[in-house]
C-alpha positions in Angstrom: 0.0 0.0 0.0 1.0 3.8 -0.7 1.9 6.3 1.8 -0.5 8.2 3.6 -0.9 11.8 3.7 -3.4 12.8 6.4 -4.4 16.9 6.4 -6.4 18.8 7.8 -7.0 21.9 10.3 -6.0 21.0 13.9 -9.1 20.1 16.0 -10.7 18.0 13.2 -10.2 14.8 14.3 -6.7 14.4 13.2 -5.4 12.7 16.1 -8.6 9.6 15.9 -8.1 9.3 12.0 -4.3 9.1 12.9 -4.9 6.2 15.1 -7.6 4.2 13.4 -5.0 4.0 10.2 -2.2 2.6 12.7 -4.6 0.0 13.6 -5.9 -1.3 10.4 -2.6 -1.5 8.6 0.3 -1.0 11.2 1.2 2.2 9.6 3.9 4.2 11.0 3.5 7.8 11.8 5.7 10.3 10.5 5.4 14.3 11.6 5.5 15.9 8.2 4.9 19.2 9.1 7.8 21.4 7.9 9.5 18.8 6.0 9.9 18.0 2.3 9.2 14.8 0.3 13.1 14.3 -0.1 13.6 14.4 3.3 11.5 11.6 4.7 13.0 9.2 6.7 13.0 5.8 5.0 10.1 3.6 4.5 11.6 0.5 6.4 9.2 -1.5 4.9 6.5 -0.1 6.5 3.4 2.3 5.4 4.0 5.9 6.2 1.5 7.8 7.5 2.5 11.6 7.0 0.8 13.6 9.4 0.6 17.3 7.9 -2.0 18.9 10.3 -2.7 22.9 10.2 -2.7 24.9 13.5 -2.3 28.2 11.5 -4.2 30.2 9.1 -1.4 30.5 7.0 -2.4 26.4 6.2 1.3 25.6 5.4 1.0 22.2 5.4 -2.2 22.3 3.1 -1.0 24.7 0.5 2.1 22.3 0.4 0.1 19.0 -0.4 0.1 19.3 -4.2 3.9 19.3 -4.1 3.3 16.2 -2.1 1.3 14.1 -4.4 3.1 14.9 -7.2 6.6 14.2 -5.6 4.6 11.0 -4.5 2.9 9.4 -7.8 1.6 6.9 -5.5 0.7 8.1 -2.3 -3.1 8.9 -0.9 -4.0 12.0 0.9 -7.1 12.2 3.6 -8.6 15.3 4.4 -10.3 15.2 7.5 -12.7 18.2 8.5 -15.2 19.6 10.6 -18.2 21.8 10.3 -17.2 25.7 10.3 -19.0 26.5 13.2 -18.5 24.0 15.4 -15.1 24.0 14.5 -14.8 27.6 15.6 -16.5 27.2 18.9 -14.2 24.0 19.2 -11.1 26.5 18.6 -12.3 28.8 21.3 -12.6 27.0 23.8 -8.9 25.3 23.3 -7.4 28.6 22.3 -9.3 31.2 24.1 -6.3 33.9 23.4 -6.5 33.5 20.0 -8.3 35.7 17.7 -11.7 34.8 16.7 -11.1 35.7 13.5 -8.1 33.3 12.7 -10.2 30.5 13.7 -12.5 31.2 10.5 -9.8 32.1 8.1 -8.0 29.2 8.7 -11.5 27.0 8.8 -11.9 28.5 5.2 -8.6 28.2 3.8 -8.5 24.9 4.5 -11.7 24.1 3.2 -10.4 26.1 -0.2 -6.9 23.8 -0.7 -9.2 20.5 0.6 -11.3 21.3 -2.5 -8.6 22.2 -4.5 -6.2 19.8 -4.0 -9.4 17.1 -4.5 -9.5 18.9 -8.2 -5.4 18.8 -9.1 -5.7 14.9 -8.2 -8.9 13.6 -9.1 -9.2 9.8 -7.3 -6.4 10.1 -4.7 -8.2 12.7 -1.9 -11.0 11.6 0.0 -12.5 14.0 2.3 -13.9 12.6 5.7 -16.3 14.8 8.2 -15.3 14.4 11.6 -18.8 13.9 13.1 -18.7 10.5 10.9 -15.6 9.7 12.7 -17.9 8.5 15.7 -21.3 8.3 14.0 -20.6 5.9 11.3 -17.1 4.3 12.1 -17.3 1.1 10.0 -18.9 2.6 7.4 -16.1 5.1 7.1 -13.3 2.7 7.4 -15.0 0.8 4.8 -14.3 4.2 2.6 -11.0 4.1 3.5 -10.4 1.0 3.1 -11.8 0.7 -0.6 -10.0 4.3 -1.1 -6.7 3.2 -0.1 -7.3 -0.1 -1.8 -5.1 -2.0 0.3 -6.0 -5.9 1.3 -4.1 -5.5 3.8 -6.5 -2.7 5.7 -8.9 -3.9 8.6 -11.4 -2.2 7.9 -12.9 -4.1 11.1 -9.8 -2.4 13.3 -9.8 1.0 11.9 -13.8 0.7 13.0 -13.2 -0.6 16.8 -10.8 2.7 16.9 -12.9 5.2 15.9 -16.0 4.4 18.4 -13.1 3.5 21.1 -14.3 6.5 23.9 -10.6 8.6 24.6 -10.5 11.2 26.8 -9.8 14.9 24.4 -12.7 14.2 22.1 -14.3 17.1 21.4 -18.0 17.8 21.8 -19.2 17.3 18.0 -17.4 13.6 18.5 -19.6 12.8 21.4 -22.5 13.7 19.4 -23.5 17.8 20.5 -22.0 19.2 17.7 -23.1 23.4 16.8 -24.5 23.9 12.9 -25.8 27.5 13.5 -24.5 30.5 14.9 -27.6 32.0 16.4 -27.2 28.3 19.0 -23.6 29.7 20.0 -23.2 32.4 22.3 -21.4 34.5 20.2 -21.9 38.4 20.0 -23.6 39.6 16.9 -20.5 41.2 15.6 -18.6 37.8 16.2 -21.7 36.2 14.1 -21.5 38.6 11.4 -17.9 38.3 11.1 -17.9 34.7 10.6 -20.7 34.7 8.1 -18.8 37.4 6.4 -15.8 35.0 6.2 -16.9 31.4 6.3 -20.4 31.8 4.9 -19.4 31.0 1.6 -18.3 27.8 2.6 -20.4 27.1 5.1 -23.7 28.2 4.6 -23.9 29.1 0.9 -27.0 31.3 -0.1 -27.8 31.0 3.8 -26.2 33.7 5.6 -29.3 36.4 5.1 -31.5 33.7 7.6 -28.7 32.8 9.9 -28.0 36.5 10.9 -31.6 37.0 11.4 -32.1 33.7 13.3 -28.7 35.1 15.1 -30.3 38.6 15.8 -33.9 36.8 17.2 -31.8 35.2 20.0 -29.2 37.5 20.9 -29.6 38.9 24.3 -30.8 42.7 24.5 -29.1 45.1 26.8 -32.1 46.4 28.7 -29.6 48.4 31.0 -28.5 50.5 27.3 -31.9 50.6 26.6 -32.6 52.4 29.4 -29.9 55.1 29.0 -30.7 55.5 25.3 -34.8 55.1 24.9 -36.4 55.7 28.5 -38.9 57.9 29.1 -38.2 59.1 32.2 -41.0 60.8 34.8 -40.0 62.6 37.9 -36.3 60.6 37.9 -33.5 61.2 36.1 -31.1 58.5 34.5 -27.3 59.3 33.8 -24.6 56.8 32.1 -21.5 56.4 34.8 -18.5 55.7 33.0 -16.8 54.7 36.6 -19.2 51.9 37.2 -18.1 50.3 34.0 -21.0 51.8 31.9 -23.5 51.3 34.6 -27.1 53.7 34.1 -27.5 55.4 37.5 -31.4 56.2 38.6 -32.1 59.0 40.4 -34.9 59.8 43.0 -35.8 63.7 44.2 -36.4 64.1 47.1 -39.8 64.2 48.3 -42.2 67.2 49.2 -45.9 66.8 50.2 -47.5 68.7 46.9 -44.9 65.6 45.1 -45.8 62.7 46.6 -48.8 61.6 44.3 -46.9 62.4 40.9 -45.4 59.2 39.7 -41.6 58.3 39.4 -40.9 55.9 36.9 -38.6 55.2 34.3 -40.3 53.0 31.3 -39.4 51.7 28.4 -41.7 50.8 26.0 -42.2 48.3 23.3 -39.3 46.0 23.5 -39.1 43.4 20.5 -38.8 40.7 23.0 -39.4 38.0 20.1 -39.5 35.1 22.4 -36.8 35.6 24.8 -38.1 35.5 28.1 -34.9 35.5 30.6 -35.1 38.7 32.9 -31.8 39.2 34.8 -31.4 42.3 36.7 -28.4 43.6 38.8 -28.9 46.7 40.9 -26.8 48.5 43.7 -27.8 51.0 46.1 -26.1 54.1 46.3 -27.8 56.7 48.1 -30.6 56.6 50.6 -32.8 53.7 51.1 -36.4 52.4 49.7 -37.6 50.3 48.0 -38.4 50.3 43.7 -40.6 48.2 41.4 -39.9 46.6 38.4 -42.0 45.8 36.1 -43.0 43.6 32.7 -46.3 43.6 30.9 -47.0 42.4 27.8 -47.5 46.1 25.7 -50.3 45.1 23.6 -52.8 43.6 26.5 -51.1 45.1 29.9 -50.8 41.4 31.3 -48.3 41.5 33.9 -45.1 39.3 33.5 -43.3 39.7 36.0 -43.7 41.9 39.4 -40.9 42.7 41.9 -40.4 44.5 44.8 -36.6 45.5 45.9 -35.3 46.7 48.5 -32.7 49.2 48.0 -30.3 50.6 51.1 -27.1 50.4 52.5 -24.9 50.1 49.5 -26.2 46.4 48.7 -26.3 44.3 45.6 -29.4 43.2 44.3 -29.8 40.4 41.6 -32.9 39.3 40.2 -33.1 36.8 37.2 -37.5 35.4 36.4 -38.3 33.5 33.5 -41.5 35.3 32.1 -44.5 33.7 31.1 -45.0 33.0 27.4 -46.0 36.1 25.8 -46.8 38.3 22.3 -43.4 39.4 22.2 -43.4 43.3 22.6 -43.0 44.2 26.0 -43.2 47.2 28.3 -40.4 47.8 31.3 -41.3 50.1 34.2 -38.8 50.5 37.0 -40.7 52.9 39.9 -39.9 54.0 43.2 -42.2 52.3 45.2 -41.3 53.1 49.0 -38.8 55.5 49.9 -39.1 58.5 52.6 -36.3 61.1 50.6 -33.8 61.2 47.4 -32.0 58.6 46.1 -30.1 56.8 43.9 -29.3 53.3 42.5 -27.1 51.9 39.8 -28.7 49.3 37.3 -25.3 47.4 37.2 -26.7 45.2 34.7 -30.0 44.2 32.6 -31.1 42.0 29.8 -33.2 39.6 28.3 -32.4 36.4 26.8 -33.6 33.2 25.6 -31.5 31.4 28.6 
């Protein structure tokens, strides 16, 4: 049988294929990366398997394969890969310094060589998606096996390997893996930018929905809301750069002729589309009392959520309710509801979600 050249970007199930190929047919591994054909150590009678993987967007060891195959008339290259998103999220969690967007420019590079590199040698790539790796491990090996076209290939081994549980697999191998953005946590500018990028690829003719699906479940700020929309009555609301952005609520003090006029900050008409996660975060600052916050539905008035907090002595307040199902435009009011003089609060944080 040939040698083997395995590719593919790091975090793409490199490391199983790698081990299922040992097993079927004893290969012996070789680290290509950085090295030329001419300088491979010899064959010793075994099948090499040259592991060229990509950690880098500058996909070195991809762009590099063509010069393989053609210094190696009969050698067989695998590319393994992995959905772009989940192979993003996959990337930040392992690399969490690294830029986000590397992790989609070298996700889409390396999908550009895999697909050219198929083209320049028709009949000696095949291209393997990791999620198969686990799902359908003797039917892949059976792919392998036929593609290397080797007798001397287990296919039955190269199976037992794959579905083998190891410690390191990521989440797509154990069967969670991420198709969509809008399912990922990522900020809005994070999910643009990898559309802009990877869409392409990825999700071709599809990015137009995914950003919108993206946008109906990204958390809204209610806290910036607040400080750009509110309609304030008898209180006034201020940003405070030295709380970290916080939106500081204040409360005159009282006079008799004052008391019955409300004080209320609202904000109406919130496209809450079906999130229905209220977290809250408020610290007093001056005085003591107590406010009320408030959700009703805009449309009908139902109440969705009531609270009562008590606000004195420089304490932290955090509130998160899961709201009712509802029409999905919403009203906020946040109201002083007890308090004998002026006073003031920080909202340290507000939003709404879908979790």
């Amino acid at each position: 049988m040939s040698d083997i050249l395995l590719l593919g970007a790091a975090r793409s199930g490199l490391s199983a294929t790698a081990q299922s190929l040992v097993a079927a047919c004893g290969a012996e591994r070789v680290d290509a990366r950085g090295l030329s054909p001419q300088a491979l150590p010899a064959a010793a009678g075994k099948i090499r398997l040259l592991c060229a993987g990509d950690d880098a967007p500058d996909i070195a060891q991809l762009r590099a394969a063509p010069a393989w195959l053609d210094a190696l008339p009969e050698a067989r290259a695998l590319v393994v890969w992995r959905s772009a998103v989940d192979f993003v999220n996959s990337r930040l969690r392992a690399r969490p310094g690294a830029d986000f967007i590397d992790h989609c420019v070298l996700w889409t590079r390396a999908q550009r060589a895999a697909r050219d590199l198929a083209e320049r040698h028709a009949g000696r790539v095949l291209a393997v998606e990791q999620r198969r790796l686990l799902a359908e491990p003797q039917t892949v090996a059976e792919e392998m096996r036929r593609f290397l076209g080797a007798p001397e290939f287990s296919a039955s081994a190269a199976a037992r390997t794959l579905a083998a549980a190891r410690p390191g697999r990521s989440a797509a191998m154990m069967g969670a893996a991420v198709d969509n953005p809008a399912q990922t946590g990522w900020s809005m500018a994070e999910v643009e930018l990898f559309l802009s990028i990877c869409g392409a690829e990825s999700h071709p003719g599809e990015s137009a929905a995914l950003l919108r699906a993206a946008e109906s479940r990204r958390p809204i700020d209610l806290r910036q809301a607040l400080l750009d929309r509110a309609s304030p009555q008898g209180v006034r609301i201020e940003p405070a750069e030295a709380r970290g952005g916080a939106a500081v609520v204040r409360f005159p003090r009282r006079s008799d002729a004052a008391s019955a006029q409300p004080e209320a900050l609202r904000l109406f008409s919130i496209e809450a589309g079906g999130r229905r996660m209220a977290r809250l975060c408020l610290k007093a600052l001056e005085g003591e009392g107590e406010a009320q916050f408030e959700i009703v539905e805009s449309l009908t008035r139902k109440p969705l959520c009531v609270e009562r907090l008590a606000l004195s002595g420089g304490a932290e307040l955090n509130l998160a309710r899961l709201l009712p199902p509802h029409g999905g435009l919403i009203d906020l009011t946040i109201a002083r509801a007890v308090h004998d003089g002026g006073g003031a609060f920080a909202i340290e944080r507000a939003s709404l979600s879908t979790a």
